[in-house]
Structures are given as structure tokens and as C-alpha cells.
C-alpha positions, 0 to 999 in steps of 0.5 A: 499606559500601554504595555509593549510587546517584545519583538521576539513574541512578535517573531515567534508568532509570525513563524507560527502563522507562516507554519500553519498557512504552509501545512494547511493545505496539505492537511485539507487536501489530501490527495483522493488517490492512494491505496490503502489497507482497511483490514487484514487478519491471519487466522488458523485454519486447520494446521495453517496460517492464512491471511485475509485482507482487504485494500482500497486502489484509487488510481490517480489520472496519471495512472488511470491515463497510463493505464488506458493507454495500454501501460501495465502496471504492476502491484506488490503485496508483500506480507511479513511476520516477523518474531520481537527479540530483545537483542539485535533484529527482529527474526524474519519468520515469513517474507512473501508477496502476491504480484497482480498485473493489470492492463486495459486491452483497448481491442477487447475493450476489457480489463485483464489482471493476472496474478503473477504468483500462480499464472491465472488470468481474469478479464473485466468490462470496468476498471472498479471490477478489476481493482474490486478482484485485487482489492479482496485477499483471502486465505492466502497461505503464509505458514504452518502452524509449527513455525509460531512458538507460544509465549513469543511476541510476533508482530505482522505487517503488510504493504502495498506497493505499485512496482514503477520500475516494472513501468516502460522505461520513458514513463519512470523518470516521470513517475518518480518525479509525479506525486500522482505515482506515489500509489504505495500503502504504509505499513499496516502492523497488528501483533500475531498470536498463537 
């Protein structure tokens, strides 16, 4: 004799076949354009604290067309440190961010980006010398060594983000609505010791 299966069983199964058929492309295909921070670090340099770190642009077409085109875009790397407390919120020590412009001069046939931060202006002939300029952070000062307290817990974080409302304002509805904009990093967090 055959045993019978509940139907609930059968139901159960069939929403976990439908599940997985809907997740498993997105797990597959994962979009080869986003940036990402492969490391960073603070260190002590003399009296100091500085940050070192290095990110990895892919630029999706969308964003390589615009950019061929003439559009600027515009990149934030914000850094954070922030002291862990019990009560309340997380004290703010250090809130800043580095802003890069990049742009294609079709005349000059180059790649210019500007560091928005300090006004200097370095031009490439290819697009992956200009990203390797934005991809490498070092030594950036974020502190003096008196602002850390021994036996305080601090964490930092840091994330890069492409600035889509310094985008021409024809381009922004689009580049809300297209996942080929969505070129931000998450946050990358790592404890901070004295």
C-alpha cells in the first residue's frame, strides 16, 4: 500500500522550488559593476592618525557611456570613527570625506580627476589609470592622537558612494531608476585601537 502525502507537504515544497528558482539568478549573476573596498587601515604615524586604503571601481556601461560623453561624475569617500557607549548613540569622533571628480575631455582625448578636497588636477590617457589614481588612499589625516582615550572601544567605517545628484539634472531620474547606477559600496567597519 501506498503511503499519501499531505498536501500541505506538497505546498510547502512547491513554495520552496518557486523560492529558490526566483533567488537563483540574482545569486549567480551577480552584477560585475560596483565598487568595492578591499582593505583599509588607520595607523599611527607620528602623532597622527591616518588611513590607508584601497577600492576597486567597475563602472557599469551606463556609467562608462555617460562618462564618454562628457558627464562628470562624482565620487564620496566618507571615513568615520565613531567611540561604542553603552547608552544612547555612538559618539562621532571623526566624520570626513574625500571627493574625486572624474571626466572624459573628448578634445584632449584624456581622463582629468580632480580632487575636490585640495583642488589638484591629474589627467590620464585611459580610463583604468584615472580609477587606479582614485582607487589607492594613503596617508590621509583623519586625527591627532589625543582624540583616542585607552580602554574605549571605537570602531571605523568607510564607504564609497557615487554622488547621482551631482549628475545633469536629465540624467537623475534615470540614474535612480537604473541598477547600473547603484555604484555605492557598503560599509566597511574594522575596530580602531590606540
Amino acid at each position: 500500500m501506498r503511503a499519501s502525502v499531505k498536501p500541505e507537504l506538497h505546498l510547502l515544497w512547491a513554495v520552496f522550488y518557486c523560492l529558490f528558482a526566483w533567488l537563483l539568478p540574482a545569486l549567480c549573476d551577480a552584477d560585475p559593476f560596483a565598487v568595492e573596498i578591499e582593505n583599509a587601515e588607520i595607523i599611527l604615524q607620528d602623532d597622527s592618525y591616518v588611513l590607508s586604503a584601497d577600492i576597486n571601481y567597475q563602472l557599469s556601461p551606463r556609467a562608462m557611456d555617460a562618462l564618454k560623453n562628457g558627464v562628470p561624475l562624482f565620487w564620496t569617500v566618507q571615513v568615520k570613527v565613531q567611540q561604542q557607549r553603552n547608552y544612547l548613540w555612538d559618539r562621532i569622533i571623526v566624520n570626513k570625506k574625500i571627493r574625486y571628480r572624474i571626466q572624459y575631455h573628448a578634445l584632449l582625448n584624456m581622463y582629468r580627476v580632480r580632487n575636490e578636497n585640495g583642488g589638484e588636477v591629474f589627467n590620464y590617457s585611459t580610463l583604468p589609470a584615472a580609477l587606479d589614481f582614485m582607487s589607492t588612499v594613503r596617508d590621509f589625516y583623519l586625527m591627532d592622537k589625543t582624540e583616542i582615550a585607552s580602554g574605549k572601544d571605537y570602531l571605523a567605517k568607510m564607504k564609497v558612494k557615487l554622488d547621482r545628484e551631482a549628475l545633469p539634472l536629465p540624467l537623475r531620474p534615470i540614474a535612480y531608476a537604473n541598477p547600473q547606477w547603484y555604484l555605492s559600496s557598503a560599509w566597511y567597519v574594522w575596530p580602531l585601537k590606540k
